[in-house]
C-alpha positions, 0 to 999 in steps of 0.5 A, spaced: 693 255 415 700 257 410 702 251 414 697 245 410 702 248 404 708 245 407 707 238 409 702 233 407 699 233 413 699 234 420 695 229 424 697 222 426 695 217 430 702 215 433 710 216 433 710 210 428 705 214 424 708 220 424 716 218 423 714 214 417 709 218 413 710 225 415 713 229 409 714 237 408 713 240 401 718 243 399 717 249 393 721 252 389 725 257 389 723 257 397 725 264 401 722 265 408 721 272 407 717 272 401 714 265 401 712 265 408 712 273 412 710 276 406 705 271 404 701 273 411 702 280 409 697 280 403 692 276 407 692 277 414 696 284 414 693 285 420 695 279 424 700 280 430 707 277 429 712 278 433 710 280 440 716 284 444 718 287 450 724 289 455 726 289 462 724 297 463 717 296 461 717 298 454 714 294 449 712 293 442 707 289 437 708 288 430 703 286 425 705 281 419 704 288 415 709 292 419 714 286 419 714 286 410 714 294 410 721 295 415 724 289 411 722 291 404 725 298 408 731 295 410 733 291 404 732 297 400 737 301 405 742 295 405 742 295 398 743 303 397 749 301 402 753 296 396 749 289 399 747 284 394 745 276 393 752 273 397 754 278 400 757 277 407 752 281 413 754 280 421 748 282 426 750 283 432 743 286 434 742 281 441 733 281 443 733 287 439 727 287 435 731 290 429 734 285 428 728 280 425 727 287 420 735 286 418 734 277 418 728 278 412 732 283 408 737 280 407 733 273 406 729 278 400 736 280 397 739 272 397 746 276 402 748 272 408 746 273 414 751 272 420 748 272 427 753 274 433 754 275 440 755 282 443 760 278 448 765 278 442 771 281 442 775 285 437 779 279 436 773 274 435 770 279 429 776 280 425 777 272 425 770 272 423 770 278 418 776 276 415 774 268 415 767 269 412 769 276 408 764 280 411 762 286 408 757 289 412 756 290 421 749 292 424 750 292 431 747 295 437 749 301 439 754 299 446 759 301 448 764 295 448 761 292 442 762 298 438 769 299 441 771 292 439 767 292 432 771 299 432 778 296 433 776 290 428 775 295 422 782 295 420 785 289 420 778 286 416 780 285 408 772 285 406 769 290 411 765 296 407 761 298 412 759 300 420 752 300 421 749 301 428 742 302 430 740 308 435 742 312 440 748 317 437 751 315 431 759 313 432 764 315 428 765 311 422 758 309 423 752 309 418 746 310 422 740 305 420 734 310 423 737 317 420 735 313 413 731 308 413 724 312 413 726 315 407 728 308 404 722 305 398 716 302 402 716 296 396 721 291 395 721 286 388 722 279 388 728 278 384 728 275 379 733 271 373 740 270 376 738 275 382 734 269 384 735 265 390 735 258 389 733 252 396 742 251 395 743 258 395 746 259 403 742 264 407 745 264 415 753 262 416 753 260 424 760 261 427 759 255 433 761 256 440 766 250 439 769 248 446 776 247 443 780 251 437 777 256 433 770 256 430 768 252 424 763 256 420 756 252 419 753 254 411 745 253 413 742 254 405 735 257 404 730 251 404 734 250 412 728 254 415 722 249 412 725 243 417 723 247 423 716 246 421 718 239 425 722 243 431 715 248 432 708 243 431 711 237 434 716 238 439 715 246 441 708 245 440 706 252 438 699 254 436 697 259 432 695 266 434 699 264 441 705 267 444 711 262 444 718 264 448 725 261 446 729 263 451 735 266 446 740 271 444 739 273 436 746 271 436 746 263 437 742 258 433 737 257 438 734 264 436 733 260 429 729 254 433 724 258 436 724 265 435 722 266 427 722 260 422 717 254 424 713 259 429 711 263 423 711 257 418 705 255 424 702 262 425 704 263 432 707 269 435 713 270 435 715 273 443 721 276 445 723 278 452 730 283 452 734 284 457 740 283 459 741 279 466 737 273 467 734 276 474 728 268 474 723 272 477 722 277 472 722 272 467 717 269 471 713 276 471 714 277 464 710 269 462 704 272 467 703 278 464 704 277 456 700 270 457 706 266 453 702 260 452 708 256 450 715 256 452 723 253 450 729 254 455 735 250 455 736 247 463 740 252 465 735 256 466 730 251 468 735 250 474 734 257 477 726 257 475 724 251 480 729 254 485 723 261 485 717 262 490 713 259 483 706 260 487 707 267 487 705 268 479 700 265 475 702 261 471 695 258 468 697 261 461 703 256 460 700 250 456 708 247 454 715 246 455 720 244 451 727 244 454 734 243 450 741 246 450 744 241 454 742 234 456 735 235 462 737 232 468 731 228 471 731 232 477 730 238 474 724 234 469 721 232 476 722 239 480 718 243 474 713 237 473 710 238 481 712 245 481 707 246 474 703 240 473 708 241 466 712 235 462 718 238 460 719 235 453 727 235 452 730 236 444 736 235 441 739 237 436 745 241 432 747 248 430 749 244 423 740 242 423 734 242 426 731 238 431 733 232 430 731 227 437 726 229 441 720 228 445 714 229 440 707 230 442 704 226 444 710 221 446 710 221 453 717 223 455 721 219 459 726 223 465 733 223 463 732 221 455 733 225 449 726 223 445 725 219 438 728 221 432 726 226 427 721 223 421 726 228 416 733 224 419 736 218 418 738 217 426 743 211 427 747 209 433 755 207 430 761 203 433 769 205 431 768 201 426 762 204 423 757 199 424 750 200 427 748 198 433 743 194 436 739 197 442 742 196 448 750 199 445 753 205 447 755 208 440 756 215 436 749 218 433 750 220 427 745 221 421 745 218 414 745 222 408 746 217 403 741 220 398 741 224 393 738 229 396 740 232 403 735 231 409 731 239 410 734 242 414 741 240 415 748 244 413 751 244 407 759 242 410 763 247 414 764 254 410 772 254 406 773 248 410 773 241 407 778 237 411 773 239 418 767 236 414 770 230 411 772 229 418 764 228 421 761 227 414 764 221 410 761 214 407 755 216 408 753 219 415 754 225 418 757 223 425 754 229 430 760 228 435 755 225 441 755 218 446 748 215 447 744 208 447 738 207 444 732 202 449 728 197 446 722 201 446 727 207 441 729 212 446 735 215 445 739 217 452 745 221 452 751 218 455 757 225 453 761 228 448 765 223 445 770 227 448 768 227 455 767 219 456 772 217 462 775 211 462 776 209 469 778 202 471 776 199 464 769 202 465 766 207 460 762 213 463 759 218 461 758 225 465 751 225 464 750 219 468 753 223 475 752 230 473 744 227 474 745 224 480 748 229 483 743 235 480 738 230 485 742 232 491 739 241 494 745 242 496 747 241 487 746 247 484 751 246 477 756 241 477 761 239 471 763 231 470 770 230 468 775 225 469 782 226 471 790 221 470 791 218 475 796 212 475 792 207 478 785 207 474 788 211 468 782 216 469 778 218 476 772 221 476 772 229 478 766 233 479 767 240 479 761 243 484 757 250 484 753 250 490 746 252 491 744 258 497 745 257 504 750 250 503 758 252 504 763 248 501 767 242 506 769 236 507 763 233 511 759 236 504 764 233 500 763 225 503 755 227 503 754 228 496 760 221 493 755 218 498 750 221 495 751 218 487 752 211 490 745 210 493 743 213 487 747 209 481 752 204 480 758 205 486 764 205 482 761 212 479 762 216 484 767 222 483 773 221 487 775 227 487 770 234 488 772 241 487 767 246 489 768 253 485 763 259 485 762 258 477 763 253 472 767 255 465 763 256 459 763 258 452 760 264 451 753 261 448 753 258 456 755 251 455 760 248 460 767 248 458 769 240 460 776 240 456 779 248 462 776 243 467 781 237 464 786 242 463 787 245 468 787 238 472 793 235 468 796 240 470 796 239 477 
């Protein structure tokens, strides 16, 4: 197993155990795609490692072999194109499978990879062209995403080259295809000052922030080893089986569950592309490709449990992890009657790897984020920086007092020293995020630190009321935020999507506030609730809190 070469065991006899004495090894020099891809190559050439499919019906499967010879393939054609060790290379390649070929190249050729959504705009590429110099695009070939790169090239100051991937070729765009077969089929490990080494950056993400532009997190080459974490014992994968992650290429998601700790533990890699959510299909696809374990973030989860799940067999299903946003215990209740499956919820940021979770072998409990990660020093602070006890709301933060940085975790904010001086000083990097810690170390999630309302001297977090009202049929997304009001400093505002076959009304309204006083503290129910057709988001889907207070300001 190439996993026992990272870590210095895999069995333990309790949480406690595993939190105290589990240690990745860490070699070298690591490159993933050399270290890990291409190992298995020379051993196990013919072993499957990422398994695909579409929403038309097409699917392919590719060995670890095949794997190392399109990468070997793309990294001579990125070289041939001007790319080198540092180099800037945005992929906008959505569930394509061309994009694992793309990723391994550049890893093997020590270029930056930045994965991007193909919702971008052409204003959001020339700010992360120019912010990060980026010298290369490869990108699905789309209409709107190939106009939107197409009206970003002039103003991009680095940008060389257009690459696209398919169909007919656009002009002032390479084509990936025309000449990557007659690329070499072998390409060397570098060697001396070509090398990388584990400080060296290998992905810069551009996070979706909710406010401001977004901050560039620099991820370097020993990043993929703290997935080991994120994929044995969160994710659960299992060797030579079919793990699923329900996520873009374009976000940091993919990274969790669609290549690092999967290949690390000898899973298979499996990729559902499509381009609209339809649940039933996705229920389709996890029955007829034997998808044994399974990641997507509630969103998600919230439309499954709402499908006739007696019409697909499921039996292949053997794990469910959940993370993205914080699980509401009602839709953790739903997927356990409906499956007869624990929904293990994790946490973390684009900026590391998992950092709490519900382990194996812990037992989840509803409505808590898990336990910490053996690799992160997780404490909960006060405005004063002082950690608190059980029991005490604070900030999660890590401490990096080391020497060493924990595996995993970025280097600081790309070009950007006063945002990460900002979140990382005196010792912790402070992740943003309100919880508390119970006697028994769970950790329970209470809101951003921005999104905690003060109302009535009482603090509350969103979390808390977006639960309670989850509970509720009629509910199918709801937003919690709070709203000025002269009295109170701030009233509670629950911003409602219904689900199908409720219609809005004041009769409705009075049924749900009545409903979150039954089921938490009376002084939390919303004084206000507006019912809309969709919540705003940002383009990785998560609820855009801060438009919703916005617009309540300017009421």
């Amino acid at each position: 197993m190439l996993l026992n070469k990272f870590v210095n065991r895999l069995d333990f006899t309790s949480y406690e155990d595993f939190h105290e004495n589990f240690k990745i090894i860490e070699p070298e020099q690591f490159n993933f795609a050399f270290d890990v891809v291409d190992e298995y190559a020379n051993t196990e050439p013919n072993r499957l490692a990422l398994s695909w499919c579409n929403d038309i019906g097409e699917s392919r499967d590719f060995t670890f072999g095949e794997l190392k010879l399109m990468s070997d393939k793309t990294a001579n054609f990125f070289v041939s194109q001007g790319i080198q060790k540092g180099d800037a290379v945005m992929l906008i390649l959505k569930r394509h499978y061309e994009f694992w070929f793309c990723i391994l190249a550049l890893h093997k050729i020590g270029a930056v990879g930045i994965p991007a959504t193909h919702l971008l705009t052409s204003k959001d590429i020339i700010y992360r062209n120019n912010a990060a110099d980026v010298k290369m695009i490869v990108s699905v070939n789309e209409p709107d995403v190939i106009r939107h790169i197409s009206d970003s090239v002039e103003k991009s100051t680095a940008l060389e080259k257009c690459v696209v991937v398919g169909g007919t070729v656009p002009d002032g765009f390479v084509d990936y295809y025309a000449l990557i077969d007659s690329q070499p089929d072998t390409f060397a490990r570098p060697t001396g000052a070509l090398a990388n080494t584990n400080d060296d950056p290998l992905l810069l993400y551009f996070t979706s922030g909710t406010t401001g532009y977004p901050k560039m997190v620099r991820l370097p080459h020993n990043y993929p080893l703290g997935h080991i974490v994120t994929a044995y014992f969160w994710q659960n994968v299992k060797e030579q089986k079919k793990h699923l992650t329900v996520a873009d290429t374009g976000w940091a998601k993919s990274a969790w569950g669609c290549i690092y700790g999967q290949w690390l533990c000898g899973a298979v890699v499996f990729v559902y592309d499509y381009d609209k959510f339809v649940p039933e299909n996705m229920l389709k696809v996890i029955e007829q490709h034997k998808v044994s374990t399974f990641c997507a973030p509630p969103t998600l989860f919230r439309f499954l449990i709402k499908a006739d799940l007696t019409q697909y067999d499921l039996s292949c299903l053997e794990y469910c992890a959940i993370a993205g946003e914080p699980l509401n215990p009602e839709v953790y209740n739903q997927w356990l009657k409906l499956t007869g499956i624990k929904l293990m919820e994790g946490f973390g940021q684009t900026e590391m790897c998992i950092a709490i979770a519900t382990y194996t072998g812990v037992e989840p409990r509803p409505g808590s984020m898990g336990k910490p990660s053996p690799i992160y020093d997780i404490v909960l602070l006060d405005e004063e920086d002082n950690v608190l006890e059980a029991g005490q709301e604070g900030q999660i933060a890590i401490r990096t007092t080391g020497e060493k940085l924990p595996l995993g975790m970025f280097q600081g904010y790309y070009r950007d020293d006063e945002r990460t001086k900002s979140v990382w000083h005196d010792g912790y990097y402070r992740l943003g995020d309100i919880a508390w810690q119970d006697e028994d170390g769970y950790l329970w999630f209470v809101g951003r630190s921005d999104d905690v309302i003060k109302s009535s001297g009482y603090r509350i977090g969103p979390f808390e009321v977006e639960s309670a009202l989850m509970e509720h049929p009629a509910v199918l997304e709801t937003a919690i935020t709070g709203e000025p009001d002269p009295v109170r400093g701030q009233v509670i505002k629950a911003t409602i999507v219904l689900a199908q076959g409720y219609t809005a009304s004041e009769e409705l309204k009075v049924e749900l506030q009545n409903h979150v006083k039954k089921v938490t503290a009376p002084y939390k129910y919303p004084r206000v609730v507006e019912f809309v057709t969709e919540l705003p988001k940002t383009i990785s889907g998560k609820i855009r809190r801060v438009e919703i207070r916005e617009k309540g300001q300017q009421k």
